[in-house]
C-alpha positions in Angstrom: 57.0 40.6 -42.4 57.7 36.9 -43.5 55.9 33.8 -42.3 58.8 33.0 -40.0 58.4 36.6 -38.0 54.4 35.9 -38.1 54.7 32.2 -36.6 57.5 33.8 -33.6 55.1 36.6 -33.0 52.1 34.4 -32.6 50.5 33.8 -29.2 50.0 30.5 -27.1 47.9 29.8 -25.5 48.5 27.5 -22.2 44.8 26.8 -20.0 45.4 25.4 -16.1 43.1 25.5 -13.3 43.9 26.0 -9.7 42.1 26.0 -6.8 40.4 29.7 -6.1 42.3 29.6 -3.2 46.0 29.2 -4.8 45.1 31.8 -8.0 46.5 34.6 -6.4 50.1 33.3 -6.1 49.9 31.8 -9.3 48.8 35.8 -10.8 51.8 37.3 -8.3 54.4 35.0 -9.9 52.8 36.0 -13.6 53.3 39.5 -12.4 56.9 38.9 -10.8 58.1 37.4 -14.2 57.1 40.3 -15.5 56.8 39.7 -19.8 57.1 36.2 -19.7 53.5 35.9 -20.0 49.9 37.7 -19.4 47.0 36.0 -18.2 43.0 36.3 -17.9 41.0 34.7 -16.1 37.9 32.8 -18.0 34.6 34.0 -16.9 32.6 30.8 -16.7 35.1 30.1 -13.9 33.7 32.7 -11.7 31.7 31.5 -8.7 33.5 28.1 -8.9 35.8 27.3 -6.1 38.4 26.9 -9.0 40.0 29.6 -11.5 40.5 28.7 -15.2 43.0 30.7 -16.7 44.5 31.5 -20.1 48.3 31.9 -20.1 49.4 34.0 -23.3 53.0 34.2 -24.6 55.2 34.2 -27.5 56.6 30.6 -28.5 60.3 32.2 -27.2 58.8 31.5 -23.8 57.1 28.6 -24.1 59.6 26.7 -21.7 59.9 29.8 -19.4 56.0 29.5 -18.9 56.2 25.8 -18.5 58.9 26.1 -16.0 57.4 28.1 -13.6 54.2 25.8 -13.8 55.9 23.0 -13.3 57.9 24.8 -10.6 54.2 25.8 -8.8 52.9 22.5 -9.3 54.8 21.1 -6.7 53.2 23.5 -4.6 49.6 23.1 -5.3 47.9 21.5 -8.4 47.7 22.3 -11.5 45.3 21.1 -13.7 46.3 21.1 -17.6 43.5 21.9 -20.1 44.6 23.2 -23.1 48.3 23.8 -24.5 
């Protein structure tokens, strides 16, 4: 495998936080764009009335990920941590 195949099969890493209240859409449209992305949710997050999530794709989809956050974020916010 060269370095170029390593560096297009890495993962990125994209972190947001919604309100508890909006995750569940935000995980159904993960799931509808089914292998555009797979998430977790981050465990210190748990009991907050927020989720932090971790977003993980291939740099291919980087804009496909960004998209549909953007495309969310007009329906509830989105707060960017990491990218």
């Amino acid at each position: 495998m060269t370095t170029k195949e390593t560096e297009q099969n890495a993962l990125m890493t994209t972190t947001i936080r919604v309100l508890k209240e909006h995750s569940s859409f935000l995980y159904f449209t993960f799931e509808a764009s089914e292998g555009i992305a797979f998430y977790s949710t981050k465990e210190d997050s748990a009991g907050m009335p927020y989720r932090d999530i971790e977003l993980n794709h291939t740099p291919e989809y980087n804009e496909a990920v960004i998209s549909i956050l953007n495309k969310l974020s007009e329906r509830f916010t989105i707060d960017w941590l990491e990218s």
